[in-house]
VOBA-1610 file (N, C-alpha, C; in pm, whole numbers, padded with zeros to 5 digits, always signed):
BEGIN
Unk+03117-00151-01043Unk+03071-00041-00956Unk+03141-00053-00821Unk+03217+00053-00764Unk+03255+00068-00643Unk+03200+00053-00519Unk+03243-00037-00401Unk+03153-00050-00305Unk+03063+00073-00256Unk+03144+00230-00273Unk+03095+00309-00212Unk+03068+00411-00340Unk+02921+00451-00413Unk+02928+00497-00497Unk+02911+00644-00523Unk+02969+00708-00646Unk+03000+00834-00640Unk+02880+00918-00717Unk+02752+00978-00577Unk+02716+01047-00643Unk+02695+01236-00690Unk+02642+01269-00808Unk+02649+01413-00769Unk+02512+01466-00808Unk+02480+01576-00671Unk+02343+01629-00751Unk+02297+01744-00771Unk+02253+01710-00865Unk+02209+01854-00972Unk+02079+01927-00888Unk+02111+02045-00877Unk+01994+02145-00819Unk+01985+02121-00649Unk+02068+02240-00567Unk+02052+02243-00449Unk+01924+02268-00363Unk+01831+02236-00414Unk+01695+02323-00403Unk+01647+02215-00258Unk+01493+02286-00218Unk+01424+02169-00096Unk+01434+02045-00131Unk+01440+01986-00231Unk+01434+01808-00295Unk+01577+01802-00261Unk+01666+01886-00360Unk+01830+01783-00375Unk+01857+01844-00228Unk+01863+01893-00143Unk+01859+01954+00001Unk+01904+01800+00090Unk+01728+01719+00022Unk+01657+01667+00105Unk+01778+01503+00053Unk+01785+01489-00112Unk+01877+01391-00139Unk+02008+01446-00074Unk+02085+01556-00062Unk+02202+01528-00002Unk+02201+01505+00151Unk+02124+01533+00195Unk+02120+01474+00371Unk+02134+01327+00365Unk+02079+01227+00264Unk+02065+01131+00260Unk+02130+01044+00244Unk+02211+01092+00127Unk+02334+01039+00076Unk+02448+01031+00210Unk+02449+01205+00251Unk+02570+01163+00363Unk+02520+01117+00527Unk+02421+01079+00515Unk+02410+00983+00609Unk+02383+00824+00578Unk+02435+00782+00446Unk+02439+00653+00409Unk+02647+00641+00443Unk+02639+00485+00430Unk+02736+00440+00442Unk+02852+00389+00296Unk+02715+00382+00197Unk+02761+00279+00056Unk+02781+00406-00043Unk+02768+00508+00027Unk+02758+00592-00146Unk+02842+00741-00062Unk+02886+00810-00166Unk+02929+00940-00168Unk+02897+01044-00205Unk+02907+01147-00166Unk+02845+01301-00271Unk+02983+01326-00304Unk+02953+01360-00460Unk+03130+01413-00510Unk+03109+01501-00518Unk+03017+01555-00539Unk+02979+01751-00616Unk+02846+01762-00642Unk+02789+01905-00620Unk+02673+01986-00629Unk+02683+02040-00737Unk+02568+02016-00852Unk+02560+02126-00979Unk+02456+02206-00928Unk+02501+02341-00966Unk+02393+02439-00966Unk+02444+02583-00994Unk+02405+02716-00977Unk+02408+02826-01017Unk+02509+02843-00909Unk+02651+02984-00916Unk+02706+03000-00855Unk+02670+03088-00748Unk+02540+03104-00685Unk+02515+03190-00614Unk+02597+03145-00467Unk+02604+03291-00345Unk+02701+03251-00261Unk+02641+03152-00165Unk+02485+03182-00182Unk+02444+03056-00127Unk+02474+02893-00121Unk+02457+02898-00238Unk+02479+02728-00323Unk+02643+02764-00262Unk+02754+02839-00297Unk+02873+02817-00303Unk+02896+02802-00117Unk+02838+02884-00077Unk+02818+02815+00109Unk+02764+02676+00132Unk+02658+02668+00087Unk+02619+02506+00094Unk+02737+02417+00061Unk+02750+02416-00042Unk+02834+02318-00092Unk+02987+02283+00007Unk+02991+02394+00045Unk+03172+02397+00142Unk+03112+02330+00244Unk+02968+02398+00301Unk+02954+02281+00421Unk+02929+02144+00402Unk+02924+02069+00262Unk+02870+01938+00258Unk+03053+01908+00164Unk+03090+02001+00191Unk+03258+01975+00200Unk+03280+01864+00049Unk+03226+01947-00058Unk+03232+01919-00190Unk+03213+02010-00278Unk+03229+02019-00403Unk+03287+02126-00515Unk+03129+02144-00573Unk+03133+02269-00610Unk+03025+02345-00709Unk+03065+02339-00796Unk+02967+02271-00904Unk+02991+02333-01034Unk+02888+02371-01108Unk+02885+02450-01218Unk+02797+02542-01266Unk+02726+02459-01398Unk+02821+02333-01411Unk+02751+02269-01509Unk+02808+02127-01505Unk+02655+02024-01568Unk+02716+01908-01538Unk+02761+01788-01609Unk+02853+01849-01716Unk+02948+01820-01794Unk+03067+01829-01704Unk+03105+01986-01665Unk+03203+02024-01589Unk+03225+01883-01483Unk+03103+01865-01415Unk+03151+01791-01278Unk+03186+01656-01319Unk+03158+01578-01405Unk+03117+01474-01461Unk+03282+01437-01520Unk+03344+01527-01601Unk+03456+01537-01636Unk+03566+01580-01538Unk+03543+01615-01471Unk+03639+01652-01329Unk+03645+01567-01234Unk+03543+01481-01202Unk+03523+01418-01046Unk+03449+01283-01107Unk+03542+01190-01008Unk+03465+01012-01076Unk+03306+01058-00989Unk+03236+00997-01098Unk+03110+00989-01131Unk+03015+00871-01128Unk+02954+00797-01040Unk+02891+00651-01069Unk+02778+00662-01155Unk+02690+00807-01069Unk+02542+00816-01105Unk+02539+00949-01066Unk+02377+00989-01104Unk+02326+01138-01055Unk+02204+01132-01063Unk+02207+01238-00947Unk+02081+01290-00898Unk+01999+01371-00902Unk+01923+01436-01031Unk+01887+01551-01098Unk+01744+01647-00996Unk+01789+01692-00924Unk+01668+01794-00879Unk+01635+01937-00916Unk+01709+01953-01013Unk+01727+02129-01072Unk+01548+02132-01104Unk+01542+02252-01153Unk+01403+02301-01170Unk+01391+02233-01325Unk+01237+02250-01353Unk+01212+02116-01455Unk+01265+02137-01576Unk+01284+02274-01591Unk+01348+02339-01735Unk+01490+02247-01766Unk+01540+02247-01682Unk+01687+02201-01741Unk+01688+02045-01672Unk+01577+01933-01660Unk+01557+01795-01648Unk+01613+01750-01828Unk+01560+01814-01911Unk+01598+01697-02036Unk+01721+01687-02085Unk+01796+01813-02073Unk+01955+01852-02150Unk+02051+01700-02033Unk+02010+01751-01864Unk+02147+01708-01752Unk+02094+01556-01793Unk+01941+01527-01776Unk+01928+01374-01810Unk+01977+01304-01949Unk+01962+01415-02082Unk+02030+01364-02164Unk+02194+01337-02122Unk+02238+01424-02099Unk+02383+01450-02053Unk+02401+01317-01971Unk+02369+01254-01900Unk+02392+01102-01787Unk+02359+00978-01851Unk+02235+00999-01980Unk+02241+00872-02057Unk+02335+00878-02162Unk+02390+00959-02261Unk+02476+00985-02341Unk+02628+00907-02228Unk+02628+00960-02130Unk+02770+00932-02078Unk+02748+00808-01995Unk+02630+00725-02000Unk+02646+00606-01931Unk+02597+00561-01802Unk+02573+00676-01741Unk+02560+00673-01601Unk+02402+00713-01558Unk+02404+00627-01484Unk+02248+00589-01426Unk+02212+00689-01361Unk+02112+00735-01339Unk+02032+00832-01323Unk+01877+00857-01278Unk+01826+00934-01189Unk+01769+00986-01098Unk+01691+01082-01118Unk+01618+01130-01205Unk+01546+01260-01225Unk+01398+01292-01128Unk+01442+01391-01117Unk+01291+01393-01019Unk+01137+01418-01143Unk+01034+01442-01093Unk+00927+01459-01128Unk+00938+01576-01158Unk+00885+01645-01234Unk+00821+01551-01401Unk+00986+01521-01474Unk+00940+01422-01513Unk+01071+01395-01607Unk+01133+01527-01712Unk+01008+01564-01762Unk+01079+01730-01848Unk+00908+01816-01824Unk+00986+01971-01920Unk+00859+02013-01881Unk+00796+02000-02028Unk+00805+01897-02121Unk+00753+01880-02224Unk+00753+01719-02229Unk+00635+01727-02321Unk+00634+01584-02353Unk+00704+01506-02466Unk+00743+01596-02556Unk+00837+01557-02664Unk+00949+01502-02635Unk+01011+01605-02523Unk+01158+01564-02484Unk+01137+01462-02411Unk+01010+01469-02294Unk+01074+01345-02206Unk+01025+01199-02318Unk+00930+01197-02451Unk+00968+01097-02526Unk+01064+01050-02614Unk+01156+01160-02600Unk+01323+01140-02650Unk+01370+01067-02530Unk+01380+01099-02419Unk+01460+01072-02328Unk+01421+00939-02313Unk+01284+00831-02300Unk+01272+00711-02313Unk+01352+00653-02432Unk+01286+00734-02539Unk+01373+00622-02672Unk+01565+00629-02630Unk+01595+00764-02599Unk+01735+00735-02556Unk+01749+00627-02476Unk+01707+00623-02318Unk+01741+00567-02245Unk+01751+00382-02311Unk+01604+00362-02363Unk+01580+00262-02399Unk+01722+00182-02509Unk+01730+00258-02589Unk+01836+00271-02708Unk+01951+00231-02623Unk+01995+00308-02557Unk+02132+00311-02491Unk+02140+00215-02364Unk+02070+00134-02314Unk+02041+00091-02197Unk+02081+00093-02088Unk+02064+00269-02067Unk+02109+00316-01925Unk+01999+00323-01845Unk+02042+00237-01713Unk+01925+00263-01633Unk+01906+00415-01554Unk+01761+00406-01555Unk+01715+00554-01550Unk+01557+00572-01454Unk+01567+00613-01359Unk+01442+00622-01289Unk+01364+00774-01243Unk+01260+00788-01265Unk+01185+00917-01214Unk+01176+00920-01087Unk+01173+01020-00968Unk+01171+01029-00860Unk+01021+01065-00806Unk+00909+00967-00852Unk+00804+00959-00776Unk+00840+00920-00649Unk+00876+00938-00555Unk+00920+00892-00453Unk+00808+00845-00352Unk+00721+00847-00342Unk+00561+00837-00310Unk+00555+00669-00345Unk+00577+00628-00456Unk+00532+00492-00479Unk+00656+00389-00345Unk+00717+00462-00292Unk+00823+00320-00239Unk+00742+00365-00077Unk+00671+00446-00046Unk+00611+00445+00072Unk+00587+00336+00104Unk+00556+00284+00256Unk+00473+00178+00286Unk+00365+00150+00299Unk+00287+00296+00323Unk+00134+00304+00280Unk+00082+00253+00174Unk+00159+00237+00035Unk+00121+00188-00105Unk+00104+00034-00046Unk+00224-00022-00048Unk+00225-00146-00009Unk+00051-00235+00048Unk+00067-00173+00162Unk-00059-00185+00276Unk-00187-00163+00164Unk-00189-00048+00112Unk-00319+00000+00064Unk-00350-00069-00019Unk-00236-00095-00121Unk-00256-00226-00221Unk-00317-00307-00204Unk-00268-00401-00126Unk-00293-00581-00067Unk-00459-00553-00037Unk-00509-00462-00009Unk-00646-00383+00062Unk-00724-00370-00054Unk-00663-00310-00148Unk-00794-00310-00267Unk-00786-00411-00354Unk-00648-00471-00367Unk-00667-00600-00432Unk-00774-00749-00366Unk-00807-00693-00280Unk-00862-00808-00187Unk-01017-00856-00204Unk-01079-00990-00183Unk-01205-00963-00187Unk-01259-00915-00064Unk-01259-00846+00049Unk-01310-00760+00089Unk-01350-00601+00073Unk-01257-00584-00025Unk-01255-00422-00096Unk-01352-00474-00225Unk-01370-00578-00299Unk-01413-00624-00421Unk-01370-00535-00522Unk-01407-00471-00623Unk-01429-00426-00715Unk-01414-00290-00730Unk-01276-00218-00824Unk-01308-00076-00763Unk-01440-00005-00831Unk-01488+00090-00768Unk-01615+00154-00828Unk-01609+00294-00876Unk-01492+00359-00754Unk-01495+00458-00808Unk-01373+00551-00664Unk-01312+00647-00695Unk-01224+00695-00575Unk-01194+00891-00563Unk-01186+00928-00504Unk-01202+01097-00491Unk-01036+01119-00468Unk-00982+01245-00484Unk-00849+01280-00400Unk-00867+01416-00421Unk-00755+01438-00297Unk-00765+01595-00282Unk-00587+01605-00248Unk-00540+01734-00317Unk-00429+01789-00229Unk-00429+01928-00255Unk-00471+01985-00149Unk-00515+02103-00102Unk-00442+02160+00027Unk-00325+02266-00030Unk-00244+02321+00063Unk-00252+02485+00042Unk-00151+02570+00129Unk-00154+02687+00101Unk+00019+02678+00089Unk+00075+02738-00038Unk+00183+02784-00044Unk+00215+02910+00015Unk+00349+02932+00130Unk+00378+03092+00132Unk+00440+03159-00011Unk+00438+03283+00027Unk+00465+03388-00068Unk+00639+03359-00087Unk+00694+03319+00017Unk+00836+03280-00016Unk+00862+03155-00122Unk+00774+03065-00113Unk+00780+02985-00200Unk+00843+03025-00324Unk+00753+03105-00424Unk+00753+03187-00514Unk+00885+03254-00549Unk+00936+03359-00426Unk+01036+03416-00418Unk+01131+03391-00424Unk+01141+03226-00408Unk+01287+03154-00406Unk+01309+03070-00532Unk+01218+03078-00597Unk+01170+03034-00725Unk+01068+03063-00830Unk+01132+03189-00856Unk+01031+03262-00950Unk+00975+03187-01088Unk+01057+03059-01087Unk+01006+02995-01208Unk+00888+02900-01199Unk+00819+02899-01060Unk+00730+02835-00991Unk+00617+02891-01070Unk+00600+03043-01128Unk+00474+03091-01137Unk+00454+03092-01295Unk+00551+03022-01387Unk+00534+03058-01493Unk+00485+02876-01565Unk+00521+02897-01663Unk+00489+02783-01798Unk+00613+02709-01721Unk+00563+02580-01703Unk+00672+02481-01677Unk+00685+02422-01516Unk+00609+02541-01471Unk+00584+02534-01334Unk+00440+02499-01260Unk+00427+02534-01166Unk+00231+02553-01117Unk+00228+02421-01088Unk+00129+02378-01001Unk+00089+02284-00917Unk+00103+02166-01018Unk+00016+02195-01150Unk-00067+02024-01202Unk+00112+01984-01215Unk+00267+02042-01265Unk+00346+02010-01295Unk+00448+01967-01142Unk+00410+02044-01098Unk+00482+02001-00963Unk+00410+01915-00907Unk+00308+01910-00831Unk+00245+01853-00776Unk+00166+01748-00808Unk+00032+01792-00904Unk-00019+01672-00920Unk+00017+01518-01022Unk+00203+01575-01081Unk+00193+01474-01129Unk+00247+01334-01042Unk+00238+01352-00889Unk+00269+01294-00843Unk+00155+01180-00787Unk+00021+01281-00769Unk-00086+01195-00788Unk-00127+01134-00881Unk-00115+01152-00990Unk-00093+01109-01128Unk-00062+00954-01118Unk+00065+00950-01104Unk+00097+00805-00989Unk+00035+00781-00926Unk+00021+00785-00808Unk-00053+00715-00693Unk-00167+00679-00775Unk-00231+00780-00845Unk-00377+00691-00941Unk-00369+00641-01013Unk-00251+00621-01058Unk-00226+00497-01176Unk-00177+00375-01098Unk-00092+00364-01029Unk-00061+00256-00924Unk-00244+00249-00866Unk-00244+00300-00806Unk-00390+00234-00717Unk-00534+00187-00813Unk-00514+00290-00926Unk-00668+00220-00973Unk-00642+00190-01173Unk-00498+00193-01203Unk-00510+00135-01307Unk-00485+00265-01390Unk-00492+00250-01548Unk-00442+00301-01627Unk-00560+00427-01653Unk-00522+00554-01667Unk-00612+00640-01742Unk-00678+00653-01845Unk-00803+00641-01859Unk-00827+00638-02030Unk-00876+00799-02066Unk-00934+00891-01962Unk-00986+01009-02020Unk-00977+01111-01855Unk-00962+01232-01922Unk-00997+01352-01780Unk-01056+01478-01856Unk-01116+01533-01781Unk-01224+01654-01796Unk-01191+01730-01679Unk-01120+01878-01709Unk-01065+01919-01606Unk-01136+02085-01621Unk-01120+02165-01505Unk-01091+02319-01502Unk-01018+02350-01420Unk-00940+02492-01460Unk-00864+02592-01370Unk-00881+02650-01359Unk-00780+02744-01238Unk-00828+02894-01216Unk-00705+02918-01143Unk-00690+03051-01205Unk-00560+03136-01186Unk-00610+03248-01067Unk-00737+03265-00992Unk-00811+03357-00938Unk-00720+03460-00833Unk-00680+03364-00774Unk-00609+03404-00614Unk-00486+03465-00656Unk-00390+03394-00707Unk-00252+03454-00702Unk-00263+03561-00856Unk-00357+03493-00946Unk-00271+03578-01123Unk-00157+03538-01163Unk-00124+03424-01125Unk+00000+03395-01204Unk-00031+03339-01302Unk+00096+03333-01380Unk+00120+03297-01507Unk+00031+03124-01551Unk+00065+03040-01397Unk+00005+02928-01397Unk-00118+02897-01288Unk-00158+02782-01311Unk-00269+02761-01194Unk-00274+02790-01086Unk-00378+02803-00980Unk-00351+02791-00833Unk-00451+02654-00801Unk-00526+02625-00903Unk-00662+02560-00814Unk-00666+02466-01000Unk-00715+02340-00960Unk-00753+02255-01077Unk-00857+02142-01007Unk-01006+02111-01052Unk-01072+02036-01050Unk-01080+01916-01174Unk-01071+01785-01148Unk-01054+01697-01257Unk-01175+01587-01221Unk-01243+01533-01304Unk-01315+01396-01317Unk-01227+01341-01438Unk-01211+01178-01380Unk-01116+01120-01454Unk-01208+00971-01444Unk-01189+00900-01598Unk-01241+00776-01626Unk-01123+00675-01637Unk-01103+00565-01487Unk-01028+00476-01534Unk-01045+00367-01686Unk-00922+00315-01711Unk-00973+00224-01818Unk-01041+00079-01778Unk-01061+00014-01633Unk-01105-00087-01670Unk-01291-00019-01572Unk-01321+00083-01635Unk-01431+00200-01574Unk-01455+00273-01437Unk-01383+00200-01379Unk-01425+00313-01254Unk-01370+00448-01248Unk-01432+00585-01217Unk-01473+00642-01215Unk-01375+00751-01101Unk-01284+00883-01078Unk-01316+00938-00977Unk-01300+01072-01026Unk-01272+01163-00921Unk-01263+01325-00854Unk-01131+01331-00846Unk-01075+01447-00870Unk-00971+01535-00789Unk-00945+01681-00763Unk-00900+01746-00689Unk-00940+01869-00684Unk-00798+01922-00622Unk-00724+02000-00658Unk-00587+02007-00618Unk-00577+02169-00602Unk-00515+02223-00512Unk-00530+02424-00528Unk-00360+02368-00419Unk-00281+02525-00461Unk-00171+02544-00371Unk-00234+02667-00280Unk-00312+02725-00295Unk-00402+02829-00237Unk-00503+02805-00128Unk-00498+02679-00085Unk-00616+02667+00013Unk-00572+02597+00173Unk-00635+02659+00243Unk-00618+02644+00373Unk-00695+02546+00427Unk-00589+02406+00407Unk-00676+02300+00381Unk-00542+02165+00457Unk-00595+02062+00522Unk-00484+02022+00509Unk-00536+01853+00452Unk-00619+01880+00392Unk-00630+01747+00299Unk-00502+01694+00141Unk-00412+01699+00206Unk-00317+01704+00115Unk-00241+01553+00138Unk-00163+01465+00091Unk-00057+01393+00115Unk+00067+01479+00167Unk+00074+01558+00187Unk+00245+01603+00327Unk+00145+01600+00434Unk+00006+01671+00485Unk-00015+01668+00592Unk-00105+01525+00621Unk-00105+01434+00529Unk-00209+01351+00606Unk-00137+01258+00612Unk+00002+01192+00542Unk+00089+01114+00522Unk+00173+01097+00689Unk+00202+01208+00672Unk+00315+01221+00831Unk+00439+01199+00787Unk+00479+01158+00667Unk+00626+01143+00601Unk+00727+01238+00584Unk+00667+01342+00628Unk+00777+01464+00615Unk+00740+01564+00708Unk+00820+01528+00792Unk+00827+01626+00949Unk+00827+01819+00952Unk+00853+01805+00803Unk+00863+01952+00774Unk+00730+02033+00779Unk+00625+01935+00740Unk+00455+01982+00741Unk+00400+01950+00877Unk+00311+01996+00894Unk+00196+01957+01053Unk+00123+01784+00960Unk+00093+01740+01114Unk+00089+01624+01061Unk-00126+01601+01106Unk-00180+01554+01045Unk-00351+01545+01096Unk-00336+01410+01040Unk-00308+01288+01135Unk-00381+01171+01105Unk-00506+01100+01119Unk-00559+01226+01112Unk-00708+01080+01145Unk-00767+01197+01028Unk-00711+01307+00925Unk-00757+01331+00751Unk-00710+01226+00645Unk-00750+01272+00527Unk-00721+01161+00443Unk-00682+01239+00343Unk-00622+01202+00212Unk-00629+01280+00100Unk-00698+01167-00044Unk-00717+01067+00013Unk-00800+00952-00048Unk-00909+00900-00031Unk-01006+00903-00066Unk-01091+00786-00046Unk-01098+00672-00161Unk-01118+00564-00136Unk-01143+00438-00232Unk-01265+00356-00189Unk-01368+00349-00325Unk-01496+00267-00306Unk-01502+00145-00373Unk-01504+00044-00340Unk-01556-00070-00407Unk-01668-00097-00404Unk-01719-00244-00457Unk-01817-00326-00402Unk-01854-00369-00295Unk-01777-00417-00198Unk-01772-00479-00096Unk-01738-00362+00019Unk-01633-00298-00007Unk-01551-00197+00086Unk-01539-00114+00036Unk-01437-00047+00159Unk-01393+00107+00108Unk-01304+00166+00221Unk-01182+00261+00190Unk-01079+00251+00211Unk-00998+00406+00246Unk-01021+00454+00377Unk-00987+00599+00349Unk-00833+00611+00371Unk-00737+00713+00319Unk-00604+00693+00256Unk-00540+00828+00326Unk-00437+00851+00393Unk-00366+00710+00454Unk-00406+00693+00612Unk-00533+00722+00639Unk-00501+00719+00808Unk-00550+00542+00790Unk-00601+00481+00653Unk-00606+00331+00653Unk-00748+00306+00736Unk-00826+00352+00730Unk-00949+00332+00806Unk-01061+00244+00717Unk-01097+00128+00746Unk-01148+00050+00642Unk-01325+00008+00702Unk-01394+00047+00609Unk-01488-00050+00640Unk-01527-00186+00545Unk-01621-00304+00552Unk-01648-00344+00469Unk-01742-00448+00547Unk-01820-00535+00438Unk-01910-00582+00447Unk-01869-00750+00501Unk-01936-00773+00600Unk-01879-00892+00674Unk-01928-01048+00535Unk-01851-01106+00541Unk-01879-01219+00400Unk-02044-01280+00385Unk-02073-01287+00517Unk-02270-01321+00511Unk-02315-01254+00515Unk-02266-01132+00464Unk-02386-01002+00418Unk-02358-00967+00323Unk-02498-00939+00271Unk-02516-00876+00140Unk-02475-00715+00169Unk-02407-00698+00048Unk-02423-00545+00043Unk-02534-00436+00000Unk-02573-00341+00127Unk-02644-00297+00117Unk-02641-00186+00235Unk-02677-00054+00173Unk-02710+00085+00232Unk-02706+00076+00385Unk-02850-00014+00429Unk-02896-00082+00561Unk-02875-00188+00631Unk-02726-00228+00569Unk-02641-00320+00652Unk-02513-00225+00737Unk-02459-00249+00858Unk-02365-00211+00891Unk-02212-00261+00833Unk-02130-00118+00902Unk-02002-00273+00836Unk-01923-00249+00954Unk-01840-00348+00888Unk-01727-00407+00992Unk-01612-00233+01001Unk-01586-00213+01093Unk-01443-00119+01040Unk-01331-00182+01122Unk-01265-00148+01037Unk-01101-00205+01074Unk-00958-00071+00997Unk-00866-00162+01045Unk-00730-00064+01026Unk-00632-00126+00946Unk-00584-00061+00835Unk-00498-00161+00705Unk-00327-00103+00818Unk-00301-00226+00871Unk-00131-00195+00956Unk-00080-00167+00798Unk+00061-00083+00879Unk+00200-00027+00784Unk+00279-00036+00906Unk+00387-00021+00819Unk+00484+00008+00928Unk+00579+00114+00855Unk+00571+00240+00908Unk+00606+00346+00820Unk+00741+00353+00834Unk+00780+00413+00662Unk+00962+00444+00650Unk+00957+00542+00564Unk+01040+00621+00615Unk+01048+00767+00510Unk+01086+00679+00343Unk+00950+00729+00257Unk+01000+00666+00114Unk+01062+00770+00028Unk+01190+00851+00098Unk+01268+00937-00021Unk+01395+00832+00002Unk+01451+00780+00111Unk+01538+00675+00183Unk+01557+00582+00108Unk+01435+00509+00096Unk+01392+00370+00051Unk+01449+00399-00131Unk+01361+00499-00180Unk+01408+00546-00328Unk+01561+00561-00332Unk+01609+00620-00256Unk+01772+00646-00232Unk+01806+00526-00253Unk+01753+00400-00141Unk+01814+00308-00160Unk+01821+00162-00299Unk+01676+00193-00346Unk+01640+00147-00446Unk+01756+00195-00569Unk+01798+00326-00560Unk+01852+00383-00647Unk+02002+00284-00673Unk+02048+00331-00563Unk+02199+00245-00574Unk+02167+00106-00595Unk+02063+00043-00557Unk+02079-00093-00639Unk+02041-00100-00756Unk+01964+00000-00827Unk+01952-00005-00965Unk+02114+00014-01007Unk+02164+00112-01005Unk+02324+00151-01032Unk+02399+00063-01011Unk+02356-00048-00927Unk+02484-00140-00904Unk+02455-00243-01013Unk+02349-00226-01031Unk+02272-00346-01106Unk+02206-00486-01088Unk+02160-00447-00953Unk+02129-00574-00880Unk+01992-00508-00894Unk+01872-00421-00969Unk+01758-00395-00975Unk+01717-00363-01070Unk+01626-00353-01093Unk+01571-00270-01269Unk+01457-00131-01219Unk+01494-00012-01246Unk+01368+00054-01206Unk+01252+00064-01199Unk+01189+00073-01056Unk+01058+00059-01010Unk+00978+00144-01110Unk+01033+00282-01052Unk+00944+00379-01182Unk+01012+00405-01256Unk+01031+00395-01426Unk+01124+00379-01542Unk+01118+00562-01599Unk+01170+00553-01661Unk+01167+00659-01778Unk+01044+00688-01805Unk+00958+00583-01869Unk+00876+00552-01960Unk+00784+00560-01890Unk+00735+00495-01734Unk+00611+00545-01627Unk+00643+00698-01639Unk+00771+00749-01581Unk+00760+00918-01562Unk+00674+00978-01685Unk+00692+00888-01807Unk+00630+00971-01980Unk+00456+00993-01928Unk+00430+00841-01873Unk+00311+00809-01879Unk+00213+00937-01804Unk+00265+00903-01703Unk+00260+01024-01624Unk+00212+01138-01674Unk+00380+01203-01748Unk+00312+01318-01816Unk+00189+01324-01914Unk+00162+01201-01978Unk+00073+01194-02078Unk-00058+01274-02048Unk-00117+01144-01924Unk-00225+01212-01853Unk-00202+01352-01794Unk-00109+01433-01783Unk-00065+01547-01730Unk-00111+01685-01869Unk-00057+01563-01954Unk-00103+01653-02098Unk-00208+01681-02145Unk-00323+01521-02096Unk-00442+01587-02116Unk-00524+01629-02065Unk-00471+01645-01916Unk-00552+01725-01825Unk-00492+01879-01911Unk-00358+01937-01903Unk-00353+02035-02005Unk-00472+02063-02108Unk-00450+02005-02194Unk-00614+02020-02345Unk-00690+02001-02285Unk-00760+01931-02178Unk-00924+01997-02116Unk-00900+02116-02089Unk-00820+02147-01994Unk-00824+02264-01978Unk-00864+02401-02088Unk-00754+02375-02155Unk-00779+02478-02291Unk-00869+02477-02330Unk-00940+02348-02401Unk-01061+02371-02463Unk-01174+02288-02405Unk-01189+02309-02252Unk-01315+02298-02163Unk-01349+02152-02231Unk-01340+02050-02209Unk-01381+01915-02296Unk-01274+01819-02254Unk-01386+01695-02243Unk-01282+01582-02212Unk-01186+01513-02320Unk-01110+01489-02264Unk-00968+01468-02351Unk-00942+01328-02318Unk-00891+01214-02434Unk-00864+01052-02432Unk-00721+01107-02365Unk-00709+01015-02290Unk-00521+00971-02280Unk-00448+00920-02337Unk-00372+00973-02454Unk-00282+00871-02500Unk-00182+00790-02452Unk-00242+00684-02433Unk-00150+00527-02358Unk-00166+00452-02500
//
């Protein structure tokens, strides 16, 4: 692998936007080329990041040395470009959701696996430093035991949203696929593996093709217990962009949360890190006070950190944080929040 590596990425959209700023303000890596649609947009972008369009990413791949790639296109065309990078060798980057099916993205593990190209999903959320912090916090005996945890991400999308991506409102698109499979993560990192969810939707506000609003109760597997409640429709800023502060592009409210976490002992609101818990010579109880305190971070934009994680997977000095096979997992529980839905009833997770 070349000191300075050659990458190219698929789908000029707000994400690959956000990976090519990144790239060319690194020192170790390169952008060789933008895949995407020839609109004069994309074909303006691309001249200013003073690299070639191409319309497909075979084309670029065969034209221009290639280390790795960076797949942000819309989710429809995640399984063909990711097949296309493990077939040819080269390590790879897909954003969330890995596909918009679960079949394919369980092809795309057995490929990857088969072929042993390294391959990572772009939860980009897990390399935060808030995880870190929050971790060490519930693993602790002052948090004790989890019991049970709530989340919310509750935003209002504009109408441009939509407009710039009409494939936002259909099958393949809508929040639980964009969005919540990112919490999806964070609740599997923070409280363990899914065993069941019992969900509803509602299409009320917009009529689109897909959700605007989804309520879930979900049963971890080693039992605890929580809530989630996710709408792109609400004028709300209990979300991770506004309570995080990680992306300057949203208003920032730090002293909201989009977490809470309950244990035995403690409990843990997410991310302004606000902790209480029960001092060690007290019993826990209703009519005891507690201690409150503050879980330190020291914050770093985690799309950076993933960037950088990336090239050391590619160089091969790492193995991916989040694999192929987490992105599947992911979808799994994604799937059966899907079948509650349909048929109003809680649904096992297949893990």
């Amino acid at each position: 692998m070349p000191d300075k590596i050659q990458l190219v990425v698929c789908g000029p959209g707000l994400i690959g936007k956000k990976h090519v700023e990144l790239i060319l303000g690194r020192s170790d890596c390169v952008l060789a080329a933008i895949v995407g649609p020839a609109t004069q947009e994309n074909i303006e972008y691309s001249n200013r990041c003073g690299v070639p369009l191409y319309e497909d990413i075979n084309m670029a791949c065969d034209t221009c040395a290639v280390d790795a790639v960076i797949i942000s296109s819309p989710n429809a065309f995640h399984s063909d470009q990711t097949l296309t990078c493990l077939q040819r060798g080269l390590p790879v980057l897909v954003e969330k959701p890995l596909t918009d099916s679960l079949d394919d993205a369980r092809m795309l593990v057995q490929e990857a696996e088969k072929l042993g190209v390294a391959a990572l999903v772009g939860h980009h959320r897990t390399y935060s430093p808030l995880l870190r912090a929050a971790e060490k916090f519930l693993r602790s005996n002052a948090f004790g035991r989890m019991v049970c945890m709530q989340g919310s991400a509750l935003f209002y999308k504009p109408a441009h949203y939509f407009l710039d991506g009409a494939w936002r409102t259909r099958k393949g698109g809508g929040p639980i696929l964009i969005n919540l499979i990112h919490e999806v993560g964070l609740m599997r990192y923070f409280c363990g593996e899914i065993k069941s969810v019992f969900a509803m939707a509602s299409n009320r506000i917009r009529h689109f093709e897909v959700e605007d609003t989804v309520a879930i109760s979900i049963e971890f597997c080693d039992g605890a217990l929580g809530t989630f409640i996710l709408s792109d429709t609400a004028a709300s800023d209990k979300s991770w962009e506004m309570t995080s502060g990680e992306n300057s592009a949203y208003p920032h409210f730090p002293s909201s949360n989009c977490y809470h976490f309950a244990g035995t002992r403690g409990s843990l609101d997410f991310p302004s890190m606000v902790s209480r818990t029960y001092a060690n010579d007290v019993d826990p109880s209703w009519w005891n006070p507690f201690d409150m305190g503050h879980v330190p971070f020291v914050p770093h934009d985690p799309l950076a950190l993933q960037l950088e994680h990336f090239l050391e997977v590619a160089r091969g000095q790492a193995v991916p944080l989040v694999s192929l096979r987490d992105g599947y997992a992911n979808m799994q529980v994604i799937e059966a929040i899907g079948k509650s839905i349909d048929g109003r009833a809680p649904v096992l997770v297949d893990i």
